[in-house]
C-alpha positions in Angstrom: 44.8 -31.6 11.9 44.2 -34.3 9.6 46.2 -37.0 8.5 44.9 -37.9 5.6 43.9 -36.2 2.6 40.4 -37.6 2.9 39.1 -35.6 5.5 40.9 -32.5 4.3 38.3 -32.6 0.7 35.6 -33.7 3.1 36.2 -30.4 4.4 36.9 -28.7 1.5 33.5 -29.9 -0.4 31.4 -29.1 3.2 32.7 -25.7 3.0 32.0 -25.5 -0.7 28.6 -26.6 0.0 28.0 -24.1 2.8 28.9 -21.3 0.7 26.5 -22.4 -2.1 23.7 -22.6 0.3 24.3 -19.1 1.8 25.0 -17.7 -1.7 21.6 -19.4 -2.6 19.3 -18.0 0.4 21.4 -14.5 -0.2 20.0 -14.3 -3.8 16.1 -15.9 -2.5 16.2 -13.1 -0.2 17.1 -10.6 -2.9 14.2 -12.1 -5.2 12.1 -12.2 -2.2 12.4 -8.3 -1.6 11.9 -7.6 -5.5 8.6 -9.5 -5.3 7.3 -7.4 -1.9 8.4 -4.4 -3.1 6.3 -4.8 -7.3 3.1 -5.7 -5.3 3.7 -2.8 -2.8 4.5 -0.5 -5.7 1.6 -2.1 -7.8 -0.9 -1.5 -4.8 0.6 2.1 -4.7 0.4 3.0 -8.4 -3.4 1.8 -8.2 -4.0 3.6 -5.2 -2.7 6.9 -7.0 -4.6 6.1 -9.6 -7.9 5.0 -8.0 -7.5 8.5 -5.5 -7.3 11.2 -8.4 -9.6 9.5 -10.4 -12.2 9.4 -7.5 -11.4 13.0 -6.6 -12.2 13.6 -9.9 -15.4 12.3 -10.0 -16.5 13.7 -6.8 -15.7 16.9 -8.0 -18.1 16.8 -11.0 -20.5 14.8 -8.6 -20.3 17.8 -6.2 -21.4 20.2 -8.7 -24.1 18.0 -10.3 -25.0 18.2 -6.2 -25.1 21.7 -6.1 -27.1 22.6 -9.6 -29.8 19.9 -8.2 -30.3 21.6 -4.4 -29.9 24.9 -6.5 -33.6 25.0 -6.8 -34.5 23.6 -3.7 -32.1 26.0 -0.8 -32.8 29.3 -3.4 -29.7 29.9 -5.0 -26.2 28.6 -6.0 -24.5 30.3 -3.3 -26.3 28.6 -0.6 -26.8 25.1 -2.7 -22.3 25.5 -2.4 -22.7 26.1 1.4 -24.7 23.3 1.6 -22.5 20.5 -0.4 -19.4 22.4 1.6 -21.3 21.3 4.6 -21.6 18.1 3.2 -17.9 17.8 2.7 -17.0 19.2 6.1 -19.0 16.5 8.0 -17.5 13.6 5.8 -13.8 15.0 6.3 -14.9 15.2 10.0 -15.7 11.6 10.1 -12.4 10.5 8.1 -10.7 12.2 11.2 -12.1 10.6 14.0 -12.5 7.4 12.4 -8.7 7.5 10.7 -7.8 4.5 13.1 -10.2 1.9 11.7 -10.6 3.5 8.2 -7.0 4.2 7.2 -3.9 3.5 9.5 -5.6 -0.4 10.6 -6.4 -1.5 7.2 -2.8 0.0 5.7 -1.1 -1.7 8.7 -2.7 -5.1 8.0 -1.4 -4.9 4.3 1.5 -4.0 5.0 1.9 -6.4 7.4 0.4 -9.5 5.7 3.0 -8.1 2.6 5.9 -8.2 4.4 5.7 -10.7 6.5 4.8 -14.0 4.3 
């Protein structure tokens, strides 16, 4: 094909080049991945922690809740009924709100993550 030797290490140093660019965005897109997955594992980890440490505290809040109406419904059992009630209608509104509260916000994170 050619008749020289010139053209032949032309080709030889464009192919040599070409591989060293795909071996080069092969190993950005393998440093690329590592750094979306830490900050999605990071966001996760904080998130676990963040959730039992506020179910936590809303636990003891819900009793401090329930010794405070204690006096004012006329006994413990009903105070409970009352802060269950409480609970009930917030869970309630979680559900019918999940869309914007939870699956929108998640999607947009994930999203804006992933795809810059």
């Amino acid at each position: 094909m050619f008749t020289d030797n010139k053209g032949a290490g032309y080709l030889s140093e464009l192919l040599e080049g070409a591989k060293k660019y795909l071996l080069l965005h092969v190993e950005y897109a393998k440093l690329s991945v590592v750094a979306q997955l830490t900050k999605l594992l990071s966001v996760l980890i904080l998130t676990i922690v963040l959730i039992i440490g506020g179910t936590v505290t809303l636990f003891y809040l819900s009793f401090t809740l329930v010794y405070i109406l204690e006096p004012l419904t006329g006994g413990r059992a009903s105070a409970f009924a009352v802060v269950a009630g409480i609970w009930f209608l917030l869970i309630s509104i979680v559900v019918i709100f999940r869309n914007a509260l939870i699956v929108r916000p998640v999607f947009r994170f994930l999203a804006r993550l992933l795809l810059n």
